[in-house]
Each structure stands twice: as structure tokens, then as C-alpha cells.
N, CA, C and O atoms as a CHARMM CRD file, in Angstrom:
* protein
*
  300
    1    1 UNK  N     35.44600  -8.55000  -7.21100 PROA 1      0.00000
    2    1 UNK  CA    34.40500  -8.71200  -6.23100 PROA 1      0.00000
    3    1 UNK  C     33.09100  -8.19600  -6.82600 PROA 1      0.00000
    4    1 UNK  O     33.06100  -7.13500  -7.44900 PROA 1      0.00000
    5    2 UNK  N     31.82900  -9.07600  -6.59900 PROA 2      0.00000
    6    2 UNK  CA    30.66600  -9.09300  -7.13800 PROA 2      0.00000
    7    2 UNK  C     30.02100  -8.19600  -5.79300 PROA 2      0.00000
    8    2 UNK  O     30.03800  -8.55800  -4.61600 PROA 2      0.00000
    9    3 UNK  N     29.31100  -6.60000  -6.49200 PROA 3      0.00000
   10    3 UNK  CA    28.25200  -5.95700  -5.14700 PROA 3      0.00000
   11    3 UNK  C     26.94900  -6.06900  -5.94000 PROA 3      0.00000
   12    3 UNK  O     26.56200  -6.00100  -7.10600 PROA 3      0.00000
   13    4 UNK  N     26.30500  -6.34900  -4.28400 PROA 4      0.00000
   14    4 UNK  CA    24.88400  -6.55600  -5.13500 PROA 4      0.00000
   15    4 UNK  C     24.18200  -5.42800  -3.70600 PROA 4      0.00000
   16    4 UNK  O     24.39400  -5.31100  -2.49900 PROA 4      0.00000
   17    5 UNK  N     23.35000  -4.83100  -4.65500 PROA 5      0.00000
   18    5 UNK  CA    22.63900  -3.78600  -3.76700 PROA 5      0.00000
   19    5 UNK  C     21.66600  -4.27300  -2.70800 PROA 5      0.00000
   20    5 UNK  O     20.99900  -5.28200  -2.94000 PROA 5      0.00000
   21    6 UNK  N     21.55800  -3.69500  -1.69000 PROA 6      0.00000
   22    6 UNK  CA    20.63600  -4.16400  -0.22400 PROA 6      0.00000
   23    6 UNK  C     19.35000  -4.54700  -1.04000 PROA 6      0.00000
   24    6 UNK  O     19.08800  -3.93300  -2.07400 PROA 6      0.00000
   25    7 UNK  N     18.73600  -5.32200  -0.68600 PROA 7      0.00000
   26    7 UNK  CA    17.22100  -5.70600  -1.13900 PROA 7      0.00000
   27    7 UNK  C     16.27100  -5.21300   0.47600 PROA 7      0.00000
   28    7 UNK  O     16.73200  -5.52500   1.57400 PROA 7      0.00000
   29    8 UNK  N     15.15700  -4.55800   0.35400 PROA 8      0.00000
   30    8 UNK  CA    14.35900  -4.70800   1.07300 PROA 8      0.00000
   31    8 UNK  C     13.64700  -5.63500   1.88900 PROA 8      0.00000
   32    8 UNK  O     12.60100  -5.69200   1.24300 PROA 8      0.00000
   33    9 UNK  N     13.47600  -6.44100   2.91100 PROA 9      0.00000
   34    9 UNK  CA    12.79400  -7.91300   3.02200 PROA 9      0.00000
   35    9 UNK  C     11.59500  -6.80100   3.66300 PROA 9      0.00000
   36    9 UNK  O     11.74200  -5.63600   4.03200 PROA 9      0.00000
   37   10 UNK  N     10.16400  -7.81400   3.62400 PROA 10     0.00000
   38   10 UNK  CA     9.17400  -7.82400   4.80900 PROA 10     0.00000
   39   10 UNK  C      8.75000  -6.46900   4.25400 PROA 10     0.00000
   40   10 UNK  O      9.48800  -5.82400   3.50800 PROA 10     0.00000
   41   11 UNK  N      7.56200  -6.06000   4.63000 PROA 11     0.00000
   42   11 UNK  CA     6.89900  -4.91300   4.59100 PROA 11     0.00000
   43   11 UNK  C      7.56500  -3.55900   3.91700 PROA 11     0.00000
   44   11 UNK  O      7.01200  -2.82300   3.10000 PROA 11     0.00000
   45   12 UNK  N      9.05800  -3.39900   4.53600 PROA 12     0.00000
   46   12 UNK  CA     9.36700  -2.53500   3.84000 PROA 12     0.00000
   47   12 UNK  C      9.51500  -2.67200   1.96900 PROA 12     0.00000
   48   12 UNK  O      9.38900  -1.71200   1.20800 PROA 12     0.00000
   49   13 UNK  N      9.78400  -3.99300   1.57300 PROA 13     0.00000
   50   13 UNK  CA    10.26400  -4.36900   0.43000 PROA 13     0.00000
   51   13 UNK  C      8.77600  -4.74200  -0.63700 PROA 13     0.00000
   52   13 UNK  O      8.83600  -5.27800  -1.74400 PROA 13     0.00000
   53   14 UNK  N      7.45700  -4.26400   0.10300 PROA 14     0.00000
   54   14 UNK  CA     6.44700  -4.01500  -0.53600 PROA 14     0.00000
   55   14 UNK  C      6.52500  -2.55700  -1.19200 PROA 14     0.00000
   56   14 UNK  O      5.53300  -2.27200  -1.86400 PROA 14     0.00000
   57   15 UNK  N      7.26200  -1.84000  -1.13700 PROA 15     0.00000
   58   15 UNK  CA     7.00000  -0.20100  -1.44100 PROA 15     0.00000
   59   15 UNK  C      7.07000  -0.78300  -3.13600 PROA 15     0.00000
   60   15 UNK  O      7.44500  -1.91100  -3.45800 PROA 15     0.00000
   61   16 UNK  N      6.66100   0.18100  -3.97600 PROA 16     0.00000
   62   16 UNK  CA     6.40100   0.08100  -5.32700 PROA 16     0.00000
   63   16 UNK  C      5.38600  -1.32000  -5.68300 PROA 16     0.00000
   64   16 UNK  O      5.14300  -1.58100  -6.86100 PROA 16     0.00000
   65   17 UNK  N      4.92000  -2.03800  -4.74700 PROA 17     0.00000
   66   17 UNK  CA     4.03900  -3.44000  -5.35300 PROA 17     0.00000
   67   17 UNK  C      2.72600  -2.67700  -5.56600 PROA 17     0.00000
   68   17 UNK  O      2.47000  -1.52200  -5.22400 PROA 17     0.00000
   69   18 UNK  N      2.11400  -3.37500  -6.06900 PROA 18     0.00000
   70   18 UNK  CA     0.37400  -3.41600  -6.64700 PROA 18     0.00000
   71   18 UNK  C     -0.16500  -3.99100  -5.78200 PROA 18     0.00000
   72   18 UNK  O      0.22200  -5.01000  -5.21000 PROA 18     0.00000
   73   19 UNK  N     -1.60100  -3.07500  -5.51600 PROA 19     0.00000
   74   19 UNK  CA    -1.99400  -3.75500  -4.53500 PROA 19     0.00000
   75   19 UNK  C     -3.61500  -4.03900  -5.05600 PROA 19     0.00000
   76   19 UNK  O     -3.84700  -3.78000  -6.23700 PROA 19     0.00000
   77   20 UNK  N     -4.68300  -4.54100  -4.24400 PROA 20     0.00000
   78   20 UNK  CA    -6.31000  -4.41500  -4.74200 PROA 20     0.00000
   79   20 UNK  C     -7.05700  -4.29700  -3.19900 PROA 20     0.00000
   80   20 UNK  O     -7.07900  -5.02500  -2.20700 PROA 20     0.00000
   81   21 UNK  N     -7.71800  -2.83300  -3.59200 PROA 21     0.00000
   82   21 UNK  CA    -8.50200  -2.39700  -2.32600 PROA 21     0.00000
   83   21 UNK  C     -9.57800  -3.47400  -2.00400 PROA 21     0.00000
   84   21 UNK  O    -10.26900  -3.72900  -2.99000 PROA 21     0.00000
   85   22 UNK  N     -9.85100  -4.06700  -1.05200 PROA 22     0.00000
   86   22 UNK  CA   -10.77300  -4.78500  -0.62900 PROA 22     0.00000
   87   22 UNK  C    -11.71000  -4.39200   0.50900 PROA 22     0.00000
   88   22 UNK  O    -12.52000  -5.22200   0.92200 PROA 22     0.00000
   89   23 UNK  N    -11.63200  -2.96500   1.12700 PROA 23     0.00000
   90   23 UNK  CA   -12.24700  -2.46600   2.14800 PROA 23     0.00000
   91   23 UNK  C    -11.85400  -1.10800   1.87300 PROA 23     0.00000
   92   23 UNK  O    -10.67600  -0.84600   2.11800 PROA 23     0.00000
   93   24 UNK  N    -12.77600   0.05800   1.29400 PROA 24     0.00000
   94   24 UNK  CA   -12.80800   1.14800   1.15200 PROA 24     0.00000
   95   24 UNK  C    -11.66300   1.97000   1.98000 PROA 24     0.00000
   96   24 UNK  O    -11.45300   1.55000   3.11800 PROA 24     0.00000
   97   25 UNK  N    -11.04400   2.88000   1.62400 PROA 25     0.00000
   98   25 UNK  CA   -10.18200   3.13700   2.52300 PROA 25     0.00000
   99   25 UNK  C    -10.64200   5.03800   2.41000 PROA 25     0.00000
  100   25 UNK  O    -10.52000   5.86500   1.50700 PROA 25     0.00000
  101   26 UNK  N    -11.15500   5.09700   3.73200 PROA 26     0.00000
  102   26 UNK  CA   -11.35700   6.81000   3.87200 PROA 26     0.00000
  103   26 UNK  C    -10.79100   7.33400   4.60400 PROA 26     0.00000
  104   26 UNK  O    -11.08300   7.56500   5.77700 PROA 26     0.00000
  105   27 UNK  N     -9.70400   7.65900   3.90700 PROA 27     0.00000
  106   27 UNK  CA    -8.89000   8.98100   4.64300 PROA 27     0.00000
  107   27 UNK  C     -8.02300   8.30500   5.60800 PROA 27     0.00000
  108   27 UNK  O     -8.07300   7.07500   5.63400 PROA 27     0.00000
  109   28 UNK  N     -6.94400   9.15000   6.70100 PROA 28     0.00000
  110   28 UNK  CA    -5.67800   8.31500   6.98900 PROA 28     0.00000
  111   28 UNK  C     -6.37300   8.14700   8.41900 PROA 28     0.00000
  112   28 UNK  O     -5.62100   7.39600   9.04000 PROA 28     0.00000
  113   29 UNK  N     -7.57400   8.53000   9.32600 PROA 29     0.00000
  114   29 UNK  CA    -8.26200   8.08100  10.21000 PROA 29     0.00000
  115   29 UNK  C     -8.99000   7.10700  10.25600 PROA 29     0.00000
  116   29 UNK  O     -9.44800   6.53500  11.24400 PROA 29     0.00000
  117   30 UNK  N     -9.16200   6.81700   8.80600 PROA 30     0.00000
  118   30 UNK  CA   -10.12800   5.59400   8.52500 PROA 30     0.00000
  119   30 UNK  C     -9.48100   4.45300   7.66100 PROA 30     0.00000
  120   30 UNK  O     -9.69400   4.31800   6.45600 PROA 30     0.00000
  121   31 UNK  N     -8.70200   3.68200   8.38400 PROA 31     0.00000
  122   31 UNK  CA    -7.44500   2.90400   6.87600 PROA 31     0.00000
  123   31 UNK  C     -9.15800   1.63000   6.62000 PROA 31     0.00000
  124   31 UNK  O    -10.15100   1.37100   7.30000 PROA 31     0.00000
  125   32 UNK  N     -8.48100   1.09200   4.92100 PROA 32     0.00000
  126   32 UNK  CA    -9.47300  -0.00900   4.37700 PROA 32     0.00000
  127   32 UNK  C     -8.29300  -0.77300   4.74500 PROA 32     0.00000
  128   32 UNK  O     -7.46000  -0.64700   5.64300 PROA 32     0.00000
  129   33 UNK  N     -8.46200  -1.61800   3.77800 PROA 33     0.00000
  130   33 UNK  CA    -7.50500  -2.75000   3.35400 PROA 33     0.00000
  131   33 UNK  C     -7.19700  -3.45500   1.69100 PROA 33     0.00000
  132   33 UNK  O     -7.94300  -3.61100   0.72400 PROA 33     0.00000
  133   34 UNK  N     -6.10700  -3.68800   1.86700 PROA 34     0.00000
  134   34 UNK  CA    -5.66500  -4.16800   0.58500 PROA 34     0.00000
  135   34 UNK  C     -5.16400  -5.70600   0.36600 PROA 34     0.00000
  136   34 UNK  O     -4.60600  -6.21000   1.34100 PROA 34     0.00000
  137   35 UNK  N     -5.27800  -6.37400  -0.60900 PROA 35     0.00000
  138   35 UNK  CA    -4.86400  -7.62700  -1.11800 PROA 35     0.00000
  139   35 UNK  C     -3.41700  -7.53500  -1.72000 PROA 35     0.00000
  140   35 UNK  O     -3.37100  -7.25600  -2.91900 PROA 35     0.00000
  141   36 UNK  N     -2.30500  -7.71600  -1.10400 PROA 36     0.00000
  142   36 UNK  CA    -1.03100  -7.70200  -1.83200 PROA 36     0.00000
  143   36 UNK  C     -0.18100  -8.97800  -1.06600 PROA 36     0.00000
  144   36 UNK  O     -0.05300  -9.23700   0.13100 PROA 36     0.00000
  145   37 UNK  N      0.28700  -9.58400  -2.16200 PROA 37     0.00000
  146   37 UNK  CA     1.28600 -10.73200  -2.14600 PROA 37     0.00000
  147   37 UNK  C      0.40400 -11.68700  -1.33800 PROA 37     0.00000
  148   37 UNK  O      0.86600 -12.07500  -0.26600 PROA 37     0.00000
  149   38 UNK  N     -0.73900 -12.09100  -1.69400 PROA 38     0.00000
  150   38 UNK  CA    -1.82300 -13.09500  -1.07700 PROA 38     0.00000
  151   38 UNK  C     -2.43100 -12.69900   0.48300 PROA 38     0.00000
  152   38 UNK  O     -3.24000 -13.36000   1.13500 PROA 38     0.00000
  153   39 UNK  N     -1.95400 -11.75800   0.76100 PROA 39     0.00000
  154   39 UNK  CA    -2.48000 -11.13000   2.17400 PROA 39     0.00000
  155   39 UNK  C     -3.27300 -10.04500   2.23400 PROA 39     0.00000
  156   39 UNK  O     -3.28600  -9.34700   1.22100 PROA 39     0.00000
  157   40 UNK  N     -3.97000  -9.69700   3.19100 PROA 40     0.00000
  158   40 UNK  CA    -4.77000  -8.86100   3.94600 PROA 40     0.00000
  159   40 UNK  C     -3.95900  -7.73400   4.69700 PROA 40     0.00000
  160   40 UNK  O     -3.28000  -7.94400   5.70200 PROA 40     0.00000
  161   41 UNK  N     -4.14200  -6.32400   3.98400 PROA 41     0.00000
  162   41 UNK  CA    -2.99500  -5.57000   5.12100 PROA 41     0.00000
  163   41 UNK  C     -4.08700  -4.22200   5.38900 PROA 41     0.00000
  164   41 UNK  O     -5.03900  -4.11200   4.61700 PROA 41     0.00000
  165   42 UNK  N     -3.96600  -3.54400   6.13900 PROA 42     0.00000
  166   42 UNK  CA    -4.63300  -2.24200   6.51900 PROA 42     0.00000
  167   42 UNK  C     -3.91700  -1.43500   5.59600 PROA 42     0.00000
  168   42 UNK  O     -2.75400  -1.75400   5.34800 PROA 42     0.00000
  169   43 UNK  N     -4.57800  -0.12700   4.87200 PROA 43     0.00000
  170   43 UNK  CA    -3.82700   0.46700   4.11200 PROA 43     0.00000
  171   43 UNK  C     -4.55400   2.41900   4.39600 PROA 43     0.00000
  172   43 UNK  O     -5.75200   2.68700   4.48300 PROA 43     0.00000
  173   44 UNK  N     -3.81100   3.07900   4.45000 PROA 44     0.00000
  174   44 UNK  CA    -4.04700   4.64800   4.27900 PROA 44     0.00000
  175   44 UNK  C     -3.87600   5.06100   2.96200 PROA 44     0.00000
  176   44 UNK  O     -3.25100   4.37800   2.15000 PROA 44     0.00000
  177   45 UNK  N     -4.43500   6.22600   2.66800 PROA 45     0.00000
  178   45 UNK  CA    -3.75200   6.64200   1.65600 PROA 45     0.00000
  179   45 UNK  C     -2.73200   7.60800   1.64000 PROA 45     0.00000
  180   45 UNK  O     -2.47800   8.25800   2.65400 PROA 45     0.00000
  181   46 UNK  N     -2.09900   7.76900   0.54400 PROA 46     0.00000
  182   46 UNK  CA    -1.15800   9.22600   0.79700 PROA 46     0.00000
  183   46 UNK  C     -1.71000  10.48800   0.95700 PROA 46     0.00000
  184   46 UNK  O     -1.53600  11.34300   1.82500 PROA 46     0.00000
  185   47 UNK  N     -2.71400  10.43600  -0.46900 PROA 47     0.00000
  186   47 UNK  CA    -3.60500  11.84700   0.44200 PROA 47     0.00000
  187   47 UNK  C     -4.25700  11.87400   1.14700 PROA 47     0.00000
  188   47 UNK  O     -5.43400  11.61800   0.89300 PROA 47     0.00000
  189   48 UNK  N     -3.76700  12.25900   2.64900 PROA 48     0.00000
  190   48 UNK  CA    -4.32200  11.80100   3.72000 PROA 48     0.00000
  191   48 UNK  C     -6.14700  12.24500   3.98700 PROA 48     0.00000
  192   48 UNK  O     -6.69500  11.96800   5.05400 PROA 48     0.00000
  193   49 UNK  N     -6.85400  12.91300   2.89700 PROA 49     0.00000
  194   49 UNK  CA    -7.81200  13.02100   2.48200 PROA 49     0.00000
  195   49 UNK  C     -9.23900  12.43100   1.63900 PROA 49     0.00000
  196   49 UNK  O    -10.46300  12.55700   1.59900 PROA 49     0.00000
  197   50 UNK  N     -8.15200  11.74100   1.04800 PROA 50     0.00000
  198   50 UNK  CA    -9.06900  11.01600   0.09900 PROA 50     0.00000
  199   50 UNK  C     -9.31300   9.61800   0.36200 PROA 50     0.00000
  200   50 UNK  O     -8.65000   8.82300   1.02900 PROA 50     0.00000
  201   51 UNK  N    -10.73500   9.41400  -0.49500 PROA 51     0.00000
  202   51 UNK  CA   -11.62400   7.78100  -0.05000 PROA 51     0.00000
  203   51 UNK  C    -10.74000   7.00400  -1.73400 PROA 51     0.00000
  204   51 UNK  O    -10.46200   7.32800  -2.88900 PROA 51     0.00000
  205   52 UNK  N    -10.64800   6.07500  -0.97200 PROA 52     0.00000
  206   52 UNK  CA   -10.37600   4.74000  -2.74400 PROA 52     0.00000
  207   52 UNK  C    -11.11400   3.72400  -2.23300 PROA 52     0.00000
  208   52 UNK  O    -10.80800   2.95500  -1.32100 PROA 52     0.00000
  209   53 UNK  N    -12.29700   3.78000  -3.00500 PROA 53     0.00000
  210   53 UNK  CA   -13.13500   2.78800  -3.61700 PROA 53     0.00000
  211   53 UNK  C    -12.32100   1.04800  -3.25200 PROA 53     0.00000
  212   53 UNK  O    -11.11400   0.81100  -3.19100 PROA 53     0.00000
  213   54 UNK  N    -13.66500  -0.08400  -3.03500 PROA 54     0.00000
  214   54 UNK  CA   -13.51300  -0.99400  -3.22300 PROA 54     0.00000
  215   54 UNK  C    -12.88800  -1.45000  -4.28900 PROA 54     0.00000
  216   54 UNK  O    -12.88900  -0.37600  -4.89100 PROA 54     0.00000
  217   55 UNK  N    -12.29800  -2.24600  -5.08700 PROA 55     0.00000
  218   55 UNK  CA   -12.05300  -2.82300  -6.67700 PROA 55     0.00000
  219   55 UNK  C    -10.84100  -2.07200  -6.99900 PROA 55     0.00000
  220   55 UNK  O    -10.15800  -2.61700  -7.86600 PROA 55     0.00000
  221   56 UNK  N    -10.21800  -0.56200  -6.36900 PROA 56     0.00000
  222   56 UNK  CA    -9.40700  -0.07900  -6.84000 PROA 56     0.00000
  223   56 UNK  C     -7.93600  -0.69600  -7.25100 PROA 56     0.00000
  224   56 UNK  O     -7.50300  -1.26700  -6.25000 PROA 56     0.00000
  225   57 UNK  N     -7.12200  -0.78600  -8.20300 PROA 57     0.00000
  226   57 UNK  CA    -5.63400  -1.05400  -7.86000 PROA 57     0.00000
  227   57 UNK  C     -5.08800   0.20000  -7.30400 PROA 57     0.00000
  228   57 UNK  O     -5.38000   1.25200  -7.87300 PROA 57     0.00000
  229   58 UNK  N     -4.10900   0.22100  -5.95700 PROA 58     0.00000
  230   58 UNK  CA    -3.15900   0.96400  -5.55300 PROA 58     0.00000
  231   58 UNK  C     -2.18400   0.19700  -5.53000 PROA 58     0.00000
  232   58 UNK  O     -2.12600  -1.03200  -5.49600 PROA 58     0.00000
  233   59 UNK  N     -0.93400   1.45700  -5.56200 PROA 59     0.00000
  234   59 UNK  CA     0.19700   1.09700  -5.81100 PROA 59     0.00000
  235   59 UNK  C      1.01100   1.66400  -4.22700 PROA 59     0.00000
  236   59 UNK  O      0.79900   2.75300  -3.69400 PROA 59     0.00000
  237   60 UNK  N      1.89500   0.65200  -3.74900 PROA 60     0.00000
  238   60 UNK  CA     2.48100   1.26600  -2.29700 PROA 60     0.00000
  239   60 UNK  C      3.50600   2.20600  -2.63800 PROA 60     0.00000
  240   60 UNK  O      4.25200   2.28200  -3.61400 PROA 60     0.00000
  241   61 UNK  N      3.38100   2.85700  -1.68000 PROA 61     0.00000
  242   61 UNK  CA     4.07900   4.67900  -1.70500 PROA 61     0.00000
  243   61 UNK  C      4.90400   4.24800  -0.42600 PROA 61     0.00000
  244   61 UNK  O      6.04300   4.70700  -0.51100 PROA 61     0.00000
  245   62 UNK  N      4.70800   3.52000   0.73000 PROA 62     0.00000
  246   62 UNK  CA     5.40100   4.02300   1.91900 PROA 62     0.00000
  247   62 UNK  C      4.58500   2.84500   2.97700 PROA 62     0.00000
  248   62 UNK  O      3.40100   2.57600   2.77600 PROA 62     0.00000
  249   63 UNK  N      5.39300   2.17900   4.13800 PROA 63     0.00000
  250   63 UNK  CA     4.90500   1.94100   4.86500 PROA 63     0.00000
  251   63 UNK  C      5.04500   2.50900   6.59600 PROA 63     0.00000
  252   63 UNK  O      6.11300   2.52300   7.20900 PROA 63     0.00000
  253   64 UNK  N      4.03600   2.84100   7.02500 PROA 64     0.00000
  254   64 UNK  CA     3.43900   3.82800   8.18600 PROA 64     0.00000
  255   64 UNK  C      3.13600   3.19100   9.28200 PROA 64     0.00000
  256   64 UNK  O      2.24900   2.37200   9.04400 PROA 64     0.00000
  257   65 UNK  N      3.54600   3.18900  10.64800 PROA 65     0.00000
  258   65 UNK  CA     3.32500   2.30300  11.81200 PROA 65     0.00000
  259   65 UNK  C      2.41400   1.14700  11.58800 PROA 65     0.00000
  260   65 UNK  O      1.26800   1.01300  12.01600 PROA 65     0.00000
  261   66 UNK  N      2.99200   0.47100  10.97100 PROA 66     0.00000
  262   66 UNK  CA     2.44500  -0.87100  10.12900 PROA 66     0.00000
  263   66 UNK  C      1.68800  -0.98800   8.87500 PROA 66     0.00000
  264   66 UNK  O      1.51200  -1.89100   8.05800 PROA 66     0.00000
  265   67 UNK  N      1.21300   0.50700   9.02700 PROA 67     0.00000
  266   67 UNK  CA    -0.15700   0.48500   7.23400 PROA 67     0.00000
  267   67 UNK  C      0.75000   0.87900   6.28600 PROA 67     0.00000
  268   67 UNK  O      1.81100   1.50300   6.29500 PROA 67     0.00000
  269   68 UNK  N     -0.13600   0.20400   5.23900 PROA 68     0.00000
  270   68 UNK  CA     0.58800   0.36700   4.01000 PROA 68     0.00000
  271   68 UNK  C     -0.03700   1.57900   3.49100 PROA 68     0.00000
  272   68 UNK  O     -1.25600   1.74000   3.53400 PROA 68     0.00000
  273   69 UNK  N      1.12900   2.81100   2.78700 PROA 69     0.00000
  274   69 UNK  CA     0.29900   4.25300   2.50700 PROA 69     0.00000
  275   69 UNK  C      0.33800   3.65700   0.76600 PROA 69     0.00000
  276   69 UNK  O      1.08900   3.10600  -0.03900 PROA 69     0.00000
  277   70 UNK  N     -0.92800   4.17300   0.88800 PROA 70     0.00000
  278   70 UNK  CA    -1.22900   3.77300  -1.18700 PROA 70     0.00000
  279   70 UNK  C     -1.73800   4.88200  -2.05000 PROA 70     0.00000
  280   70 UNK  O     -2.29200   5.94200  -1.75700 PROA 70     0.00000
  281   71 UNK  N     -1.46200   4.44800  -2.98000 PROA 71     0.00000
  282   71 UNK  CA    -2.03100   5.85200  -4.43100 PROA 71     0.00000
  283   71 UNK  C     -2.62600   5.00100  -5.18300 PROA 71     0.00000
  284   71 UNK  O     -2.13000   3.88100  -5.29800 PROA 71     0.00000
  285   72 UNK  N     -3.72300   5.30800  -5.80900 PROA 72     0.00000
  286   72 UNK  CA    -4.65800   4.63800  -6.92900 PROA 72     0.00000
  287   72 UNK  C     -3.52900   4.61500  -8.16900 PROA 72     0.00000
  288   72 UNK  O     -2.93300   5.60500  -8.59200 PROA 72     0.00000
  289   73 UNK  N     -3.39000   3.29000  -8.62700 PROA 73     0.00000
  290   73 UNK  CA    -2.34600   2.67700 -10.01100 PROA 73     0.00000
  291   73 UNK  C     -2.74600   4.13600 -10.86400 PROA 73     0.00000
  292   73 UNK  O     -1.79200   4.88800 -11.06100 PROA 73     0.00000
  293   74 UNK  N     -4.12200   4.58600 -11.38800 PROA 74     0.00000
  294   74 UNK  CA    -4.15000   5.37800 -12.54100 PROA 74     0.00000
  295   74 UNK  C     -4.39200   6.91100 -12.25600 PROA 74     0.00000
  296   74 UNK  O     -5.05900   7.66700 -12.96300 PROA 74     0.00000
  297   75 UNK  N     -3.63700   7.27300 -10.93100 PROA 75     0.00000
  298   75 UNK  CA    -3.38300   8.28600 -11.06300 PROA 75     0.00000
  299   75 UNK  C     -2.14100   8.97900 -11.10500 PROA 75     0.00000
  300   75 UNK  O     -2.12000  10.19800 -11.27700 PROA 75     0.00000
């Protein structure tokens, strides 16, 4: 017998994708937005402190009552 491990579908199965900030994202009161898998999603960051710049790549960490939580690719 062939096991093949659960795959993620839908939002959850974005965690680890690349994403591109398209709306500044300041802080987890203020979500931007990101460009991932041809869509538009609201995004926080993980440090629930910090601003990421327009142009940034983030990478998904977690998804949060619908937002996607992100970390800048080069940090």
C-alpha cells in the first residue's frame, strides 16, 4: 500500500509560498496586501510591529482570520 501525506488545499496550503507586497503593510492593525498565486490577499506581518514596504518579497508564515501573516524573503 502506497501513503501519500495530507496536502494542504486553499489558503492554508499557501504557508511557505512567496509572496509581492503591493500595499504597504503597517503593523498587524494596519494589514497591506500581497500578490500570491495571481491574487490579491490582505496580509499582516509576523512582527506584529513592523511596516514592509511596497516591492517587498514576503514569504507566508501562517494564515490568521483570513490574512495572510508574512516575513520579508531576506530576512
Amino acid at each position: 500500500m502506497n501513503r501519500v501525506g495530507t496536502m494542504l488545499n486553499g489558503v492554508q496550503g499557501m504557508i511557505g509560498d512567496t509572496a509581492l507586497v503591493t500595499r504597504a503593510i503597517q503593523g498587524e492593525h494596519h494589514p497591506g496586501r500581497v500578490r500570491a498565486r495571481g491574487e490579491e490577499w490582505f496580509a499582516i506581518p509576523l512582527d506584529p510591529g513592523l511596516t514592509i514596504e511596497i516591492g517587498t518579497n514576503v514569504i507566508v508564515a501562517d494564515v490568521e482570520r483570513g490574512l495572510l501573516v508574512v516575513y520579508a524573503a531576506d530576512t
